[in-house]
N, C-alpha and C positions, 0 to 999 in steps of 0.2 A: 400330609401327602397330597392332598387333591388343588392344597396353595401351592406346594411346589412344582406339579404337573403344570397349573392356571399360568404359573410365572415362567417357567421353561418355554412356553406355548405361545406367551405374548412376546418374549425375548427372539423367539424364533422366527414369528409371524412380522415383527417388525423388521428384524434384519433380510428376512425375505421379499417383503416387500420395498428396503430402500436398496437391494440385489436388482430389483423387476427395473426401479424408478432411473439405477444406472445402465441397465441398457438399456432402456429407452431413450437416452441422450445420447442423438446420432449427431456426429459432424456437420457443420453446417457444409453443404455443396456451391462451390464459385464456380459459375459460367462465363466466361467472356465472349467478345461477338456476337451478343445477341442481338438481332436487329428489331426496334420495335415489330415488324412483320412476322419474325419467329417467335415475337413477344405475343402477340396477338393472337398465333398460330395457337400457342400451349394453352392459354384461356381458351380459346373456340372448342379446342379438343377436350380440353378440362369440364366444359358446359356441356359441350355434345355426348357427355359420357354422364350426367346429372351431376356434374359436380358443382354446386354452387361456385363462384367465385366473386370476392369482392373487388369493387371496379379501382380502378386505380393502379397502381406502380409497387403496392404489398400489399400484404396482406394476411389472414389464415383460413386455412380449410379442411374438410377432413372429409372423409369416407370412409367405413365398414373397420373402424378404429384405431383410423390412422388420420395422428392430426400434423398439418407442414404448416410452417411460415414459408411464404415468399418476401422477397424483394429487389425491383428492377430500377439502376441507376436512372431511366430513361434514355439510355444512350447505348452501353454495352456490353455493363456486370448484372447480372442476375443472382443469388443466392436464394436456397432452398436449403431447410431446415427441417427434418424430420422430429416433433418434437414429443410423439407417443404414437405406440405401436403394438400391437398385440404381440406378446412376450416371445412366441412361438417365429418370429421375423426379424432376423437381424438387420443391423442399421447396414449391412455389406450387400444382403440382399436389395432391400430397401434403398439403397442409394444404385442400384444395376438399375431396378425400375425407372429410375428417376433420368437416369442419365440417359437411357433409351429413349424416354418419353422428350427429351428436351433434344436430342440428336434429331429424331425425328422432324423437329421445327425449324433447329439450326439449316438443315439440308435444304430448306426451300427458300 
């Protein structure tokens, strides 16, 4: 009895968990137009907020367990990837933020 609860428990806990591991695979997000300038803008904002950023053209980063890749053509595509997130946040919400945050930069 208490193998077959142990085994029901692990069958469940594993499919729950690779449940968790596909929503957290959000769409990667394409920007076009970005101007190095806007490009600059979203790191200075991204910093000014503690957010680490590594230097360069991509990159990864996270905060309060949420981790993104970046990457910026140097010219005018940018791509953001949401690639974990706390269960409770969808990748729809989680790309609203995103696109805000990056409208915000595009605009100046």
């Amino acid at each position: 009895m208490i193998v077959s609860l142990l085994a029901i428990y692990l069958v469940f806990s594993l499919g729950l968990a690779q449940a968790q591991n596909e929503e957290n695979d959000c769409k990667p997000l394409k920007f076009i137009n970005v101007t190095p300038d806007a490009f600059e803008c979203m790191k200075k904002k991204l910093q000014d907020y503690g957010i680490e950023v590594p230097p360069g053209n991509e990159g990864e980063m996270s905060e309060k367990g949420v981790i993104g890749s970046f990457e910026w053509d140097g010219k005018s595509v940018l791509t953001i990837t949401i690639k974990e997130k706390p269960f409770w946040v969808s990748c729809e919400t989680a790309d609203e933020r995103v696109i805000l945050f990056v409208d915000e930069c595009k605009g100046k």
